[in-house]
N, C-alpha and C positions, 0 to 999 in steps of 0.2 A: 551620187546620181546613178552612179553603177545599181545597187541595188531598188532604187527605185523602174530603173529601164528592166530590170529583169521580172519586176513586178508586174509592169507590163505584163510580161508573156505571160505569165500564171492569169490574171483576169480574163486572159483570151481563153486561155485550156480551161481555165475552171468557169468560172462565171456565164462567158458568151458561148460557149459550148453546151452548158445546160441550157439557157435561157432560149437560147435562137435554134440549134441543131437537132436536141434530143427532139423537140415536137414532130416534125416532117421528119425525122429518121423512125420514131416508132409508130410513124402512121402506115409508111409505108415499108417500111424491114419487119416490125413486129407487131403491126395490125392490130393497132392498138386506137378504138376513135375518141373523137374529141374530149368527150366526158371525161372519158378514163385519162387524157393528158392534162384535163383539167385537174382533177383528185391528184397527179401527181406533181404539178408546181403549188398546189394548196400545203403537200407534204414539206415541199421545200418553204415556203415564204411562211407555216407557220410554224414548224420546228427553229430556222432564225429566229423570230421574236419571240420563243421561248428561251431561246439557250442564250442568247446576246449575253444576258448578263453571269449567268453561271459560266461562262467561256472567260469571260471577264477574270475572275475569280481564281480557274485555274491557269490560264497563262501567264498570270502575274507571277505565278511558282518555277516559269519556265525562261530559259534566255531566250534573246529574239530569235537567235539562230537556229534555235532547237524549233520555236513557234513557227517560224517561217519552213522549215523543215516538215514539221507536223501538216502543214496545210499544203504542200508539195504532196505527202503519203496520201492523205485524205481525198485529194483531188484525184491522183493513178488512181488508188483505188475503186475511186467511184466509177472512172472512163471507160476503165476495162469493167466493173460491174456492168455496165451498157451490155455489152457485147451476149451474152446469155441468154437476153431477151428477147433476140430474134430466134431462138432454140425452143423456145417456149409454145405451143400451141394453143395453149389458152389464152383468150383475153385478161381473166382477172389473173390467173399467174403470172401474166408477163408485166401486169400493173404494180403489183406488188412488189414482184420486185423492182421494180423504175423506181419506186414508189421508196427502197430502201436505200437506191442509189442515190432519189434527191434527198433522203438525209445525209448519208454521210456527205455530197456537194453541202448540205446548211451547213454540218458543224467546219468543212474546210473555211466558210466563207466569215463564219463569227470569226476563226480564230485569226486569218488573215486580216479580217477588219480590226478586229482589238490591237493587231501589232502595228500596223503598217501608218496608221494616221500619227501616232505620237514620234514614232518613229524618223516619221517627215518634220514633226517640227524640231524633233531632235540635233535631225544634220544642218536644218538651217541656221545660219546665223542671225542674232537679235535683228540687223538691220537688214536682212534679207527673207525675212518669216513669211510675208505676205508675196512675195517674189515663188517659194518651194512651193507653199502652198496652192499657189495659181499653177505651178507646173503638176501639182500630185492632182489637180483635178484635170488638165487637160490629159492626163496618162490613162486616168479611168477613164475619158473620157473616147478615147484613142481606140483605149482598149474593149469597146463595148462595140467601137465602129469596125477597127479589122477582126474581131473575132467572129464577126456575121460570114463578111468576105472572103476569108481565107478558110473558115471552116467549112462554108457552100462551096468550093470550088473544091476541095477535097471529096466532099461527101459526093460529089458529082461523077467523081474518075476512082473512088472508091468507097462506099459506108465504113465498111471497118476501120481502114486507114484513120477515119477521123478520131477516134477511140483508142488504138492501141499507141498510134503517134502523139495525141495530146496526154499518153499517158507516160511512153517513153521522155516527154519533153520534161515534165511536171515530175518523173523519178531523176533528171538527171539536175533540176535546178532541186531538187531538195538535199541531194548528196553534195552539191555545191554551197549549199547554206551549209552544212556541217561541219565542210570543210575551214569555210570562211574563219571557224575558231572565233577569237576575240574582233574583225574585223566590223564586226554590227555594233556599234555602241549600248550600251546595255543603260532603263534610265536611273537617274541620281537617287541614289536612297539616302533617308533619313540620317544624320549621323546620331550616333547610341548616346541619350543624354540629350537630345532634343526632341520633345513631343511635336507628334503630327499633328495637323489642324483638327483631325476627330479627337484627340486627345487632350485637347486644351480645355472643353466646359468638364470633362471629367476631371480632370486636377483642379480646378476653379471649385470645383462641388466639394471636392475632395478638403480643398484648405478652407473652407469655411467651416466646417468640422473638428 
C-alpha cells in the first residue's frame, strides 16, 4: 500500500500539474494564448496513443523499480523544462518548447501506466483483487482532485514554486524507488521448458510437420 500512497504524489506532480496548471501558468507567465495551449495538450494526448504500446515493449526489459524511477526522471525533467518558458519572448518559441515538455509528461505517463495497474493486481491477494483494485482507482482518483488544489494554491503565493518543487518531489521519490532494491515485486516469468500462450499454435504447427 506504501507504494501505491506514493503513487499518489507522482499523479499530482506529474499528471494534475500538466493537465490543470500548465494552461493558466502559460497564459499568464509565458503569454502563450489558447490555441497555442491547445497544440500543446494535442502534443501530449497524441504522443500517448502513440507510444502506449512501444512503452509496453520496453518496460518489460526493465524492473519495476527502475520503471517507476524512470517516470520520477521523466516527470523532474519535464517541471523544470516549464520554467524556460517564461524566458522566452516569443509566442511560437515558447510553444514549442511547452510543446517538448508535454512529450517527455507522455512518455512519463505511458511508462507509469504500463507499471503501476499490473503492479496493483500484483500486491493483491486472489480474494482481495476487486477490494486493491477499488482502492487504485479511488487514488487516481484522489489524485486528479488534490493535484488541482494544492497546485492553485502554490501557483498563487508562487509560479515557479509549482515547477521546481513538484520536481524536487518527483527526484526525491525516484531515488527512493531505486533505493527500494528488490522491495517492488517484480511479475512471474515463464519457467524455461514451458511455452507461453503465443507459443502454443507455433509448436501445434510445428508437430504437425
Amino acid at each position: 500500500m506504501i507504494v501505491i500512497a506514493v503513487n499518489l504524489v507522482l499523479i499530482i506532480v506529474g499528471y494534475t500539474l500538466f493537465s490543470n496548471i500548465l494552461p493558466p501558468f502559460a497564459k499568464a507567465q509565458a503569454h502563450i494564448g489558447p490555441g497555442a495551449i491547445g497544440i500543446i495538450v494535442l502534443c501530449n494526448t497524441s504522443f500517448i496513443a502513440i507510444a502506449q504500446l512501444p512503452a509496453t515493449r520496453v518496460v518489460k526489459r526493465m524492473r519495476r523499480a527502475q520503471a517507476f524511477a524512470a517516470t520520477s526522471a521523466l516527470f523532474a525533467i519535464a517541471l523544470l523544462g516549464v520554467l524556460p518558458a517564461t524566458l522566452i519572448h516569443s509566442e511560437l518559441g515558447a510553444t514549442a518548447l511547452l510543446a517538448g515538455v508535454a512529450t517527455v509528461f507522455a512518455i512519463g505517463e505511458c511508462v507509469h501506466a504500463v507499471v503501476l495497474g499490473p503492479l496493483v493486481a500484483d500486491l493483491a491477494p486472489p480474494h482481495l483483487l476487486g477490494r486493491y483494485i477499488s482502492v487504485f482507482g479511488l487514488m487516481a482518483t484522489g489524485g486528479l482532485a488534490l493535484g488541482p488544489a494544492i497546485g492553485g494554491a502554490v501557483l498563487a503565493i508562487s509560479p515557479d514554486a509549482v515547477w521546481w518543487g513538484g520536481a524536487l518531489v518527483a527526484a526525491v521519490i525516484g531515488a527512493g524507488f531505486l533505493l527500494s532494491g528488490d522491495r517492488i515485486p517484480e511479475p512471474l516469468v515463464v519457467e524455461a521448458g514451458v511455452p507461453d500462450i503465443g507459443e502454443e499454435p507455433r509448436a501445434a504447427t510445428q508437430a504437425t510437420h
